[in-house]
ZAFI-45309 format. One record per residue (C-alpha): x, y, z. Coordinates in steps of 0.25 Angstrom, whole numbers, padded with zeros to 4 digits, always signed. Layout:
BEGIN
XYZ ...
END
This chain:
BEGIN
+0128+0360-0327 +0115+0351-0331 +0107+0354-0340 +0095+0356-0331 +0105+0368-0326 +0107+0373-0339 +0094+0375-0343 +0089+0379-0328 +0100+0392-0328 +0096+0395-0343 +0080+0394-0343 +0072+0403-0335 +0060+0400-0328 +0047+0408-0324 +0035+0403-0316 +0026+0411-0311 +0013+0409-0304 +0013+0423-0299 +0001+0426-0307 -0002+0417-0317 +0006+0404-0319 +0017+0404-0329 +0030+0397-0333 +0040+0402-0343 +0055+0399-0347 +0065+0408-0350 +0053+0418-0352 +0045+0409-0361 +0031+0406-0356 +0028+0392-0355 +0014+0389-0352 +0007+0380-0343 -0004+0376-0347 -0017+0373-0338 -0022+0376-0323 -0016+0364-0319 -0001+0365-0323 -0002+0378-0321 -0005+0373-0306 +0006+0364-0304 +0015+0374-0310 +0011+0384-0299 +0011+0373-0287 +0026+0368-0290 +0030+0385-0292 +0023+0386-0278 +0030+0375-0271 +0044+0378-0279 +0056+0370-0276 +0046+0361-0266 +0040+0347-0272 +0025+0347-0273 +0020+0334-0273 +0009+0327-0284 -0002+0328-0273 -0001+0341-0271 +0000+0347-0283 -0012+0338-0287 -0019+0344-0278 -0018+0357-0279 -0017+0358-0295 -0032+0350-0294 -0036+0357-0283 -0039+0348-0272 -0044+0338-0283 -0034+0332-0290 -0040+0322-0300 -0033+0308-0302 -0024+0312-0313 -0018+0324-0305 -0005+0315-0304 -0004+0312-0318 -0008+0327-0323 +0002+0331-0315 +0012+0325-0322 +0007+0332-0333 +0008+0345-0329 +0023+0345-0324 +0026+0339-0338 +0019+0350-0342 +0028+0361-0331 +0042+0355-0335 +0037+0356-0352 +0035+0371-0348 +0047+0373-0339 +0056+0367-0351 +0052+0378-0358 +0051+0382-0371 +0062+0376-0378 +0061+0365-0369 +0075+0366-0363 +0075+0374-0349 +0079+0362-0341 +0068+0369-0331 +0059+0359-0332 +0069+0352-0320 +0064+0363-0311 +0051+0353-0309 +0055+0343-0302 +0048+0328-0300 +0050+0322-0287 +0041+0308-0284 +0027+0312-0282 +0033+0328-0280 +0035+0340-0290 +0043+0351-0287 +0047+0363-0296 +0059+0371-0293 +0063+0383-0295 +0070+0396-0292 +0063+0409-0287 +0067+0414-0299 +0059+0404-0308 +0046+0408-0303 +0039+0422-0300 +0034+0416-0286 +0050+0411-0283 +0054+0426-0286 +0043+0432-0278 +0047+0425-0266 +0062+0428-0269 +0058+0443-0270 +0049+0444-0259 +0060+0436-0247 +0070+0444-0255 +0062+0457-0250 +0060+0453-0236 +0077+0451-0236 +0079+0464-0241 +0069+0472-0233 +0074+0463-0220 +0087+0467-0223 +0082+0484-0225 +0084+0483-0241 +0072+0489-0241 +0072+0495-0255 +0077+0483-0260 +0066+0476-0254 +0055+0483-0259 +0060+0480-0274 +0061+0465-0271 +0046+0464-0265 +0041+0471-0278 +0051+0462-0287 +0043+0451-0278 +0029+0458-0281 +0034+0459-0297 +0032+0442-0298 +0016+0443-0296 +0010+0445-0310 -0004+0443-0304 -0011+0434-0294 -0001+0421-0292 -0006+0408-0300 -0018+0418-0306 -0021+0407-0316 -0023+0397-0306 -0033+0403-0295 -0045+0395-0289 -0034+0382-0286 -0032+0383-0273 -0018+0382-0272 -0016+0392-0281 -0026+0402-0275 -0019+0399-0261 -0006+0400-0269 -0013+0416-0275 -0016+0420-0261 -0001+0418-0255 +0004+0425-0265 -0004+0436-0265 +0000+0437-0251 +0013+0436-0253 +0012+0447-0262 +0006+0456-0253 +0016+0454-0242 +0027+0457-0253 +0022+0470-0256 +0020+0473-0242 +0034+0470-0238 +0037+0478-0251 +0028+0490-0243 +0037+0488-0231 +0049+0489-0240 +0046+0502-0246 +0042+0509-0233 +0055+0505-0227 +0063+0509-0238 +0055+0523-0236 +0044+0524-0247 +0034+0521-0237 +0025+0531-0243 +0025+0523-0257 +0018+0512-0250 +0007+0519-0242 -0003+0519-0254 -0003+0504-0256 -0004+0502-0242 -0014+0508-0241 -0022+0500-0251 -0016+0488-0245 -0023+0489-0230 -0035+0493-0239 -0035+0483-0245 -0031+0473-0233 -0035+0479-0223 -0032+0469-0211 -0016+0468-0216 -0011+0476-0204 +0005+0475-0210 -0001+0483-0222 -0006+0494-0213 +0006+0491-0206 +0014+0497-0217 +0004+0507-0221 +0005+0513-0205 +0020+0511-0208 +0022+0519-0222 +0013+0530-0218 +0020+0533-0204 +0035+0532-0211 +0029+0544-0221 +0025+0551-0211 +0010+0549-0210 +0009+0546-0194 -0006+0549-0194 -0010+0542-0207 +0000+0528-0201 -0009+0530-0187 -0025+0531-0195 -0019+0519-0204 -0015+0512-0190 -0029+0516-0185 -0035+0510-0199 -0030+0497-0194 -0035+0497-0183 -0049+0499-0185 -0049+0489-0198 -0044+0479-0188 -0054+0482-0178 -0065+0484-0188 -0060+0471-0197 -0056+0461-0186 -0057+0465-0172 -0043+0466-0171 -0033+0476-0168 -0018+0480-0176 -0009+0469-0172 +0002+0474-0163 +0013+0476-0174 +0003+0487-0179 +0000+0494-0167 +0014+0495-0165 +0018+0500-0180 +0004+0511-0175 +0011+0515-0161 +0025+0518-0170 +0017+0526-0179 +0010+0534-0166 +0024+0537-0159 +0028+0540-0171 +0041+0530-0172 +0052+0529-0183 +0049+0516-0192 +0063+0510-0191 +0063+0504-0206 +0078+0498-0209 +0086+0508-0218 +0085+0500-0233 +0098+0497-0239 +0103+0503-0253 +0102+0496-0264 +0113+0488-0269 +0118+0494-0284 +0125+0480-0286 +0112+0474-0292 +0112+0464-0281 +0102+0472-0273 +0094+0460-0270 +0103+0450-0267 +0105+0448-0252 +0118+0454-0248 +0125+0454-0234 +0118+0466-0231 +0107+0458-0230 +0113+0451-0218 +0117+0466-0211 +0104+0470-0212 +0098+0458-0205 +0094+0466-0194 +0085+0475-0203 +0069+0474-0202 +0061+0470-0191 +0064+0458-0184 +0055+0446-0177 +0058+0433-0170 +0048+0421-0173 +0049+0411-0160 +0045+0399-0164 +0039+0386-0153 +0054+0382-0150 +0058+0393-0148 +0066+0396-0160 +0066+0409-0165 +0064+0414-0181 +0069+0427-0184 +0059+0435-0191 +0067+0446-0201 +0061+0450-0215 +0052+0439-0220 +0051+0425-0212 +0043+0413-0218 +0038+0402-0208 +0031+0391-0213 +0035+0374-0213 +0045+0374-0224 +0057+0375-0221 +0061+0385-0230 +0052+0394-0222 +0060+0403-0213 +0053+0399-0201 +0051+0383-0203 +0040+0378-0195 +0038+0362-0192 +0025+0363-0190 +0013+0356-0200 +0005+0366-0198 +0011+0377-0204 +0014+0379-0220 +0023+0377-0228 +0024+0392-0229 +0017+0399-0218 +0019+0412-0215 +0029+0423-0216 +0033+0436-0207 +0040+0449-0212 +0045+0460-0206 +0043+0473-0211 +0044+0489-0208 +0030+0485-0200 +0034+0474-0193 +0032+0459-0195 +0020+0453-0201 +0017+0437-0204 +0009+0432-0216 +0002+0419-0217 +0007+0410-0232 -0005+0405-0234 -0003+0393-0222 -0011+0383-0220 -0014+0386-0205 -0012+0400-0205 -0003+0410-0195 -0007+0414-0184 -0003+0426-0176 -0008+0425-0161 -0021+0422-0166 -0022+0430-0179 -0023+0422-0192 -0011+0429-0201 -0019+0434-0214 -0011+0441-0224 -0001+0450-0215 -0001+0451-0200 +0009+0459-0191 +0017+0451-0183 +0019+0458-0169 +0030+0455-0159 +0025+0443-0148 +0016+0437-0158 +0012+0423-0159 +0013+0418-0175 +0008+0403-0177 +0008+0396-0189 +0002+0382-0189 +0005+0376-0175 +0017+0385-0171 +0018+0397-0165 +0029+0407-0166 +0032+0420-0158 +0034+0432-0163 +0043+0444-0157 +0048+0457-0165 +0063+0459-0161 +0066+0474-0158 +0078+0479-0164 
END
């Protein structure tokens, strides 16, 4: 074992940009000082385990501006960063987790080490478990997922751009997590513990058809028939009054359910495990692949993507969809299944996503024989009936 191991198992790191930015070792806060460390800090947290290179950072800490000096300056601040990550007694070993690479930083760490890192665990945790018809389970790991935010992310840092940009995705990740922690509770059976926020929800946002898709949904499953049908009739005229449009087809098919009155067939969640592993992923998992509502993505090629739980499609390939195509982001877009239907939302991509000719903002159904384009390739959509 080196030493660097020694010190990484025994020291325990905490950076969390999900509210103001903060770094501490084994519990001790370690402050760094100044907008602009503060920045790179947040950037390197951002793009964890992924080099960034000096250019970017540069611009991006300056804001489009950076001065002649940015190099130099920026050698001062990841002095500053690996000082902090030693921690207090100056022996963590963590400082190895920053790494410097030619004209590239990159900091890496485990979810674990930052409040973003254990977020993102939580929420694809979530989906897995409510893929798979855990849904008790799953509600617990959305709100475990919901516990990290402490505020607005990188709240000290607002009016930069990236970090405004970085605020905005986050806050929409937020809200899909809570809305997937909706769709969990109504499929473990409490739907009427959800109705009141939903409420406030499509008052708030009211052009976010899957919120009133849940709405519609928890107010049938307690059996409110007539209130599910005026929400469904709500819709409609907010969307005639607010865009010209009409309910995509995903919602006037959830609306014809509610009208002959058909079962919602929700996936009978599993009892908890007493083992204390009730989170782990287990070869149940695997038996209950079939759980959930199922999709297929076609892509150009022909080749089709199976669409269960949550599917990310962007360039990376880390993606679950990876798509060669310039256009499209690193990150892109993201579709989930839930006791609704499908839905796709838009990560803050350069180019947007389309679906047919609808821009995707914040959350929009996904109906069978839709047409979803991101960048320059287009991909079909069908639900598969079970």
């Amino acid at each position: 074992m080196t030493r660097h191991d020694y010190y990484s198992r025994m020291a325990t790191l905490d950076i969390r940009v999900l509210g103001q930015v903060s770094l501490s070792v084994d519990g001790a806060p370690n402050e760094v000082s100044g907008v602009k460390p503060r920045s790179v800090l947040a950037l390197l947290v951002m793009n964890r385990g992924r080099a960034v290179t000096v250019d970017s950072l540069s611009e991006q800490v300056w804001d489009g501006n950076p001065p002649a000096s940015a190099r130099a300056s920026l050698q001062v601040f990841v002095s500053g960063l690996r000082k902090a990550l030693r921690g207090p007694g100056a022996g963590s070993g963590l400082d190895a987790l920053l790494v410097t690479s030619g004209s590239t930083y990159r900091l890496d760490l485990e979810p674990e080490q930052s409040d973003v890192g254990r977020f993102d665990s939580a929420r694809r945790r979530g989906a897995e478990l409510a893929a798979a018809g855990r849904y008790d389970q799953a509600s617990l790991m959305f709100a475990s997922a919901l516990a990290e935010f402490r505020g607005d992310a990188v709240a000290d840092l607002r009016g930069l751009q990236f970090a405004d940009n970085f605020a905005i995705g986050m806050a929409e990740e937020r809200a899909a997590v809570q809305s997937a922690m909706y769709d969990a509770e109504i499929a473990a059976g409490r739907a009427g513990s959800v109705i009141g926020d939903l409420r406030r929800l499509v008052s708030e946002h009211p052009l976010q058809e899957p919120l009133w898709g849940q709405l519609i949904t928890a107010l049938y499953v307690t059996g409110r028939q007539a209130d599910a049908l005026e929400a469904a009739r709500e819709l409609r005229r907010t969307l005639a009054d607010e865009l010209g449009a009409d309910p995509t087809p995903a919602l006037v098919e959830l609306e014809g359910k509610v009208l002959r009155q058909e079962p919602m067939a929700f996936a009978q969640a599993r009892p908890q495990q007493a083992s204390g592993r009730a989170f782990e992923k287990t070869e149940t998992d695997a038996a209950a692949e079939s759980v959930g509502p199922r999709g297929v993505l076609t892509a150009p090629d022909g080749t089709e993507h199976e669409v269960h739980g949550e599917v990310r499609l962007g360039r990376l390939p880390d993606n679950d969809v990876s798509i060669d195509d310039t256009k499209v982001s690193r990150e892109h877009a993201v579709i989930t299944g839930s006791v609704s239907g499908f839905s796709v939302r838009d990560l803050q991509s350069s180019n947007g996503t389309f679906v047919g000719e609808r821009r995707v903002s914040g959350l929009l159904p996904l109906s069978d024989g839709d047409a979803l384009t991101l960048g320059r390739t287009t991909f079909h959509f069908r639900v598969v009936e079970e």
